[in-house]
Structures are given as structure tokens and as C-alpha cells.
N, C-alpha and C positions, 0 to 999 in steps of 0.2 A: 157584790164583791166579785174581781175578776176570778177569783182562785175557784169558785163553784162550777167554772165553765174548764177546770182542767180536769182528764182523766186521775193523772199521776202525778205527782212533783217531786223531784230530787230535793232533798235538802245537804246542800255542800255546806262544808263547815270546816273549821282547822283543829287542831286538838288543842290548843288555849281554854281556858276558862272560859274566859270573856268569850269568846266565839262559840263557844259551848252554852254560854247562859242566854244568849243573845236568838240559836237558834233551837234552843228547847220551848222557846217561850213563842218564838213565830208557830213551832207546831200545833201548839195548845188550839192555836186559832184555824190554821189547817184541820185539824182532828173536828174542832166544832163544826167547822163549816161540812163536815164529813167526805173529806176527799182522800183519799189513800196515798201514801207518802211514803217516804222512806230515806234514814237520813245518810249521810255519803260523805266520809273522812277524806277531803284531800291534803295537798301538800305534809302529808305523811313524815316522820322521822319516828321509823317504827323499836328503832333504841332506846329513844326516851323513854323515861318511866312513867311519864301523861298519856302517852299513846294508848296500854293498858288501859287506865282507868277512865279514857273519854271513850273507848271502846265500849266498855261496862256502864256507864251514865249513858249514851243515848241506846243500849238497846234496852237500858229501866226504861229509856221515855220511848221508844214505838219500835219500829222496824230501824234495824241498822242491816245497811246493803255489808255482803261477808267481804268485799273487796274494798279494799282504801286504794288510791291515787300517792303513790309515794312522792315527796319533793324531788325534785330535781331538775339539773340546768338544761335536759333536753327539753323540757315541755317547754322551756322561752324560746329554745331553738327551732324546736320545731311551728311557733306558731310565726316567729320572723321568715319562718320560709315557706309559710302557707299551706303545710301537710298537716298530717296524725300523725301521733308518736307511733303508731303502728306500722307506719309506712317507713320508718327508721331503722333499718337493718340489726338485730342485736338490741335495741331499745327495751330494758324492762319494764318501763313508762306504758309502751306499750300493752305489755299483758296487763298492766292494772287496766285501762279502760277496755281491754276486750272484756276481763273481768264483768268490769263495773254493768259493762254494753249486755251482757246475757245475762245477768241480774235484772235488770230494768226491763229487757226485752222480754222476758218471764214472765214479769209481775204482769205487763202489758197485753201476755195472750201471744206475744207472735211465735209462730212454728218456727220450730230450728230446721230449715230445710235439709232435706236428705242431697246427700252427696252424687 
């Protein structure tokens, strides 16, 4: 199976049920095949009252990364214009994946280089 030849895998997911049930149940086989994981809330609506409790069901099932990817209409703008939401002036899209980016980069080992 290709997933034994990965270091790490995000697992993206939305906060629906169904995307919830869908991506607990890929990790179970991740977890076997013993690769280290960690799962990753996008398109976010963090008012909802699912936001909470899919918060609380994936980090019962393994590692939940502490940053979610909130919804919204920059991340389509910015990929129609071939940036990062980082590189968007004022973007809070933005800070989610810098977030997300030093989370991952962590689990992975790489130094945060000095300034």
C-alpha cells in the first residue's frame, strides 16, 4: 500500500458527519499500517455548534492539528489567481495555514529558523 512509503499525512476533513465518518474510518487503516497522521478541519464555520463537537470526535480518534482552515471566499480567490492566502494583504485565511504550516512542520522535525 502507497500510504507505508509516507512520512506524515494530513487528513483534511469538513465538520459534517458524513465527512467525519468517512475520515475516521480511512485513519483506522492509516493507524494500522502505522504511519503518523494527524487530522485537519477545513472549510471551518467556527459559529456552528458541529464545529465543537467534530473538534471533540477527531481528537477521541488520534491527533487533531490545534488550527482549522476557516471557510471562506478568499481561499477561491486566491487559488483563481495563483497565490497563498498569505500572500493576500489582511487575509485571515492566511493565519489559518501559517498555523496549520508550523503544526505540520513540527510534527515533521524541521527547525524554525532563527531570524
Amino acid at each position: 500500500m502507497l500510504i507505508r512509503e509516507s512520512d506524515f499525512v494530513v487528513l483534511t476533513t469538513q465538520q459534517a458527519n458524513a465527512d467525519l465518518d468517512s475520515v475516521t474510518e480511512w485513519s483506522k487503516t492509516i493507524r494500522r499500517e502505522g504511519v503518523q497522521f494527524t487530522f485537519l478541519l477545513g472549510r471551518t464555520y467556527r459559529q456552528q455548534r458541529n464545529f465543537d463537537a467534530a473538534k471533540a470526535r477527531l481528537n477521541d480518534e488520534g491527533d487533531l492539528c490545534p488550527f482549522d482552515v476557516r471557510a471562506a471566499v478568499s481561499v477561491d480567490d486566491s487559488d483563481k489567481l495563483g497565490i497563498g492566502n498569505m500572500e493576500i494583504r489582511g487575509d485571515r485565511c492566511g493565519e489559518d495555514f501559517r498555523g496549520v504550516w508550523g503544526y505540520v512542520a513540527k510534527r515533521l522535525g524541521f527547525a524554525k529558523k532563527e531570524a
